[in-house]
N, C-alpha and C positions, 0 to 999 in steps of 0.2 A: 628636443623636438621643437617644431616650431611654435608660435604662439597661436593657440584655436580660432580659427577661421570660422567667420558668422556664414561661410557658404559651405562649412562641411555635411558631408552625408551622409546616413547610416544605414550599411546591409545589413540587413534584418535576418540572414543567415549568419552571417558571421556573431551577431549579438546574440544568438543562438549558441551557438560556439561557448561565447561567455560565461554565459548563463551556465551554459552546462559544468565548464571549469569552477566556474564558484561552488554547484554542489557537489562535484567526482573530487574537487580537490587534488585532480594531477593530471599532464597531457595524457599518461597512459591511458587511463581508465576514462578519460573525455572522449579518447578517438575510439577506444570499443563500444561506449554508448552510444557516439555517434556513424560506428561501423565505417570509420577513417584512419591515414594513418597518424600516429603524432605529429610529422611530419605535416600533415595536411591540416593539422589542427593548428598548429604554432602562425604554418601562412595564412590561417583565417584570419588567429588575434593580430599578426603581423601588418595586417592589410587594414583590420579594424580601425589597430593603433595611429598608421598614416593616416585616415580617413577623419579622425576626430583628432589627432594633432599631441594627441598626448598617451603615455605609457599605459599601459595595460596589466603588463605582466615583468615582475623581475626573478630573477635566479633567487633560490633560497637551498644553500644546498646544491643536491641532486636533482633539486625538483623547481618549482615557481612558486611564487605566490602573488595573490593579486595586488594593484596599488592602490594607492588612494583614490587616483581619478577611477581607476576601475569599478572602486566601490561605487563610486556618483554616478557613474552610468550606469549600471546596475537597478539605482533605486529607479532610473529612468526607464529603464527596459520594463521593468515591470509594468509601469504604465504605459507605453507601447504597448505590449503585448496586451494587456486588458482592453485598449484601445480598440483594439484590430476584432479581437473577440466579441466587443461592443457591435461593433459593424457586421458580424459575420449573424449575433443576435438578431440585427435590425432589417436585415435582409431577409432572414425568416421569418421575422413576425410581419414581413410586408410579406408573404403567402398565407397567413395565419395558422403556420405551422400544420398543416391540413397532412402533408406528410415529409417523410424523411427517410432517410438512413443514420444508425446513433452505433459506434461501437461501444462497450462496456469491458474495459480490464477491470479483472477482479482477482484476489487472492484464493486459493484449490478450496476452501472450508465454502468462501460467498457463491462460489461457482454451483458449487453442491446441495449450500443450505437454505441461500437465499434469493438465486437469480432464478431458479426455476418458477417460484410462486411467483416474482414478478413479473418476469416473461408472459406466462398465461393469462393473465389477468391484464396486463397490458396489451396480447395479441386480440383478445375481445373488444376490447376497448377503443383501442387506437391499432387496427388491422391496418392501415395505410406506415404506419413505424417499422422498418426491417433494424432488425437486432442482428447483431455479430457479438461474438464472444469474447475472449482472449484473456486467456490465464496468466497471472504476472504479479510481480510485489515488487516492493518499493527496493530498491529508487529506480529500478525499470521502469515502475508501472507509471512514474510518473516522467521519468524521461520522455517514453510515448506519446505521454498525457498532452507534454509538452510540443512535443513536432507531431502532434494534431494525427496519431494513426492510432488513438482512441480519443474516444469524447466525455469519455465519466470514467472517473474512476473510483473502486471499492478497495478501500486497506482497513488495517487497522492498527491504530497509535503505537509506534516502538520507534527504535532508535532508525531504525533506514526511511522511517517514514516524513515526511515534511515538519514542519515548525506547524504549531496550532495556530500561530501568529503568520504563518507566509503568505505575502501579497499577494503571491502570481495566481492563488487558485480559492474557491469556495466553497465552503466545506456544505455539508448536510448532515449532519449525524442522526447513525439509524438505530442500532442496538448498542447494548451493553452485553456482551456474550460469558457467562460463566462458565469458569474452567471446572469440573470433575474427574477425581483419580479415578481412572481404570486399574483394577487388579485381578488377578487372574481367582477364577472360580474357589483355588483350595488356599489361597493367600492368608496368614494368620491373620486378618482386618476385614475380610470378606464380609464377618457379619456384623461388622460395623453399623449402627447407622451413620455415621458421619466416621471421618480419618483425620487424625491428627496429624501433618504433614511432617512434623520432626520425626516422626515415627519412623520412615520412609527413607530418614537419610541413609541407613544403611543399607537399603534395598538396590540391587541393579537398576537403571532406569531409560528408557526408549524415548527419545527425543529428535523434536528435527533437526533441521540443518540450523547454526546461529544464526544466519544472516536473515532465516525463514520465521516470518510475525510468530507462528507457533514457537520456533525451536528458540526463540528471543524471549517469551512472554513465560516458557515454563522455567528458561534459567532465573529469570527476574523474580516468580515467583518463590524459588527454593531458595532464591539467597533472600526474600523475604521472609523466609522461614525456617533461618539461619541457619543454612549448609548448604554446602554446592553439591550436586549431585555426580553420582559416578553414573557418566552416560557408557552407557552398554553397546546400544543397538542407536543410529542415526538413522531414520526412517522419515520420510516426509508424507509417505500418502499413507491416510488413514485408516483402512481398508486391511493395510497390510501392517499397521502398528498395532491393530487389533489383534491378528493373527498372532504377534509376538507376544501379545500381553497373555491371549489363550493360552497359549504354548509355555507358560510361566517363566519367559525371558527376561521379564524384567516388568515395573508401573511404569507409568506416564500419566500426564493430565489431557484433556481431552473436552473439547470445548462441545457446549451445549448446539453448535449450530450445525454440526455434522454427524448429531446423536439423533435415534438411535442406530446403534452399530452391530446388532443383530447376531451378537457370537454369545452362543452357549456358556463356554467355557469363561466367559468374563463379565466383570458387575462392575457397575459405577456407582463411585458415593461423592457426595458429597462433604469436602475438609470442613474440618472444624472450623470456628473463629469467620472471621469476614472471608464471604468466597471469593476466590482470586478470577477476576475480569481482565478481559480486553472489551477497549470500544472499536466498533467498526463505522469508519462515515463512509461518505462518498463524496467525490471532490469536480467539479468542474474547472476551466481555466478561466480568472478572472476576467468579467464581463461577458461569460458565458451563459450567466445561472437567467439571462430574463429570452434567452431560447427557447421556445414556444415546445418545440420537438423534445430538447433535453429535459426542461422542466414537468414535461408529461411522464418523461423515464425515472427522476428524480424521486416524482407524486408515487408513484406506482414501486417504484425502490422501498420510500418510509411505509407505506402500508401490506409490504410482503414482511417488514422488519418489528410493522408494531406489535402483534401476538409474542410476545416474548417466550422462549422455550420454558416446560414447565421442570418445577423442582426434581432434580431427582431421585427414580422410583427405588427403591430396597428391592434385591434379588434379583 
């Protein structure tokens, strides 16, 4: 290619594009995140690559991987992008954020456990803020986060979710959610006060999906409690993993921010030794956090979060 021209210029979609290939790590799964074809992905970095004068992307394999200059523009795009976010802050607070519109993606547990006390408490408060909702996990949640068709987003730490360390966004962290074993009413452990989780390994057991913060967090746990567990039953909504646990299908762990789960036939204890946690934060896109709008969403997020759920109860 030729040598970098000091009059080159960057589409800011196509850097997009980028971005996204650095975290999907393939055309495939670039162009289903960005609902394009590979095809239309390849002519974005293609176009990119002319544009700033040097390579983007090389064959590795089957597949690509980025270059070195890619990575330099990269660290660049991020500050772009917090840039733009900067301005879109500074334009709000020149209304003094008086009112708005704020999406919130959140994972099925924060939808249920924790957006509702915020909600309320913020429709009091700041009635001029419309809330939209939208249910999602990482790296969806944050691909959206990303092309700006959410404004906040709630996960919680596991492997599909961002670096603690990533530029492009800022964090808040709200709780620490502990996990408890669900076991069915006639379970030899039942009258446990606390369960030893090795106990368990031979047990059937109801988990979500891998790729899902829960179905991530409880494998993580069991191989921290040295065995992998035989999943039975792949369940993701809670509702209905209860029903399973009633039904004496199998344990599962079951986090404190979707309890209580109000079935008869099933008790939670709490495992022995250190109880096994997720953190949930919430993330805006860098140079978003001093938004007069999101920062009121934010305030009212940590204080639905600070009541921590209490120990739990035997029987």
């Amino acid at each position: 290619m030729e040598q970098v021209s000091a009059a080159f210029s960057i589409d800011l979609r196509r850097l997009g594009a980028l971005r996204e290939l650095d975290r999907r790590g393939s055309l495939a799964r670039t162009a289903q995140a960005l609902h394009l074809t590979p095809s239309a992905v390849s002519q974005q970095l293609a176009a990119l690559a002319r544009e700033l004068g040097v390579p983007l992307i090389e064959r590795q394999g089957r597949g690509v991987r980025l270059t070195g200059q890619a990575r330099i523009v990269l660290q660049h795009a991020d500050v772009i992008a917090a840039q733009l976010e900067r301005v879109r802050a500074d334009l709000a607070a020149w209304g003094h954020g008086r009112r708005g519109e704020v999406t919130v993606g959140a994972f099925s547990s924060a939808v249920s456990g924790l957006l509702p006390a915020a909600l309320t408490t913020l429709a009091h408060a700041r009635p001029d803020i419309g809330i939209a909702v939208v249910e999602a996990e990482p790296p969806d949640l944050f691909t959206r986060l990303d092309a700006g068709e959410i404004d906040v987003a709630v996960a919680v730490d596991f492997a599909e979710a961002p670096a603690f360390t990533d530029r492009r966004y800022v964090r808040t962290d709200l709780l620490t959610d502990i996990l408890d074993v669900a076991l069915p009413a006639g379970h030899r452990l039942a009258a446990s006060d606390r369960v030893p989780l090795r106990e368990l390994a031979g047990d059937p057991w109801i988990v979500g999906d891998a790729r899902s913060c829960c179905g991530a967090v409880t494998r993580s746990v069991c191989a921290a409690g040295g065995f992998t567990p035989e999943i039975r039953h792949a369940v993701n909504d809670w509702q209905a993993l209860a029903c399973l646990v009633e039904a004496g299908a199998g344990v599962a762990l079951v986090p404190r921010l979707v309890q209580p789960l109000h079935r008869p036939g099933l008790v939670l204890r709490a495992p022995t030794g250190e109880a096994p946690v997720r953190h949930v934060f919430a993330a805006v896109r860098a140079g978003a956090e001093h938004d007069p709008v999101l920062t009121a969403v934010l305030q009212h997020l940590r204080t639905a979060a600070a009541p921590a759920p209490v120990a739990t109860r035997k029987g």
